[in-house]
C-alpha positions in Angstrom: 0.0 0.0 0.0 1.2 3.7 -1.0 1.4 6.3 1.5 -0.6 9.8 0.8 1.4 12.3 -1.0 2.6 14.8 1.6 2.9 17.8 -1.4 0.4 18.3 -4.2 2.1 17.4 -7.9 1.7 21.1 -8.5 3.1 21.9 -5.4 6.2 19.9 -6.2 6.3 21.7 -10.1 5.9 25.2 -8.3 9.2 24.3 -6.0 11.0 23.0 -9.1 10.0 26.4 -10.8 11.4 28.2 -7.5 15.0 26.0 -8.0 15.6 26.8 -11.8 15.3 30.3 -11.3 17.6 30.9 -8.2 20.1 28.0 -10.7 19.8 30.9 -13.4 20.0 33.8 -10.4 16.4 35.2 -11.4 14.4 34.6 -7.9 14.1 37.0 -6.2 12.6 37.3 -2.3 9.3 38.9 -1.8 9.7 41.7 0.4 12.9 42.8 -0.2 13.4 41.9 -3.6 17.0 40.5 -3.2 17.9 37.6 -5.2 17.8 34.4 -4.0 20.8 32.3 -3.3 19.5 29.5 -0.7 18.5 26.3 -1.6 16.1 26.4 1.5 14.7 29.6 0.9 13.9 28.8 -2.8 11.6 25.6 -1.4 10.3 28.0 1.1 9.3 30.3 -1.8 7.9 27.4 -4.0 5.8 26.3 -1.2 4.5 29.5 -0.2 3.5 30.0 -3.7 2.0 26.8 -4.0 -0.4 27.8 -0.7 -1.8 30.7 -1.8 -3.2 28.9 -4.8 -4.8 26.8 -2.5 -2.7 23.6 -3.3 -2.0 20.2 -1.3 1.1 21.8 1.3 1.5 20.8 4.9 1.0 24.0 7.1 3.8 26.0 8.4 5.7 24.4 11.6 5.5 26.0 14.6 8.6 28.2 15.7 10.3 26.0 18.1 11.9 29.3 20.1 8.3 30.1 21.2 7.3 26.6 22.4 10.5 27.2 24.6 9.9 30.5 25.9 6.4 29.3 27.1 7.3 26.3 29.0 10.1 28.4 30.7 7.5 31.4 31.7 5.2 28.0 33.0 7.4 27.0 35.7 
């Protein structure tokens, strides 16, 4: 039996889109409009993409930081 896929095909084509433009050195980040030269941040971009059209993507993860802070501020 196959597992579910975790990311939409679509999802997966917009990250492959995201990684062929940083390779050529055409992405460029959102806000700042810097280009792009992290692998991680060009996935980050693809799947960002890939959420606000409403595709198959796995919601953000939690900061970890903040899960720290507030079982510190607990005790």
């Amino acid at each position: 039996m196959a597992m579910a896929r975790k990311y939409s095909k679509k999802a997966s084509a917009k990250v492959g889109r995201a990684m062929k433009k940083r390779k050529a050195g055409t992405l460029k980040s959102g806000r700042s409009g810097k280009k792009v030269a992290s692998r991680k941040q060009a996935i980050a971009i693809g799947l960002s993409e890939a959420r606000a059209e409403g595709k198959k993507v796995p919601k953000k993860a939690a900061k970890k930081k903040k899960a720290a802070k507030k079982r510190k501020s607990k005790k």
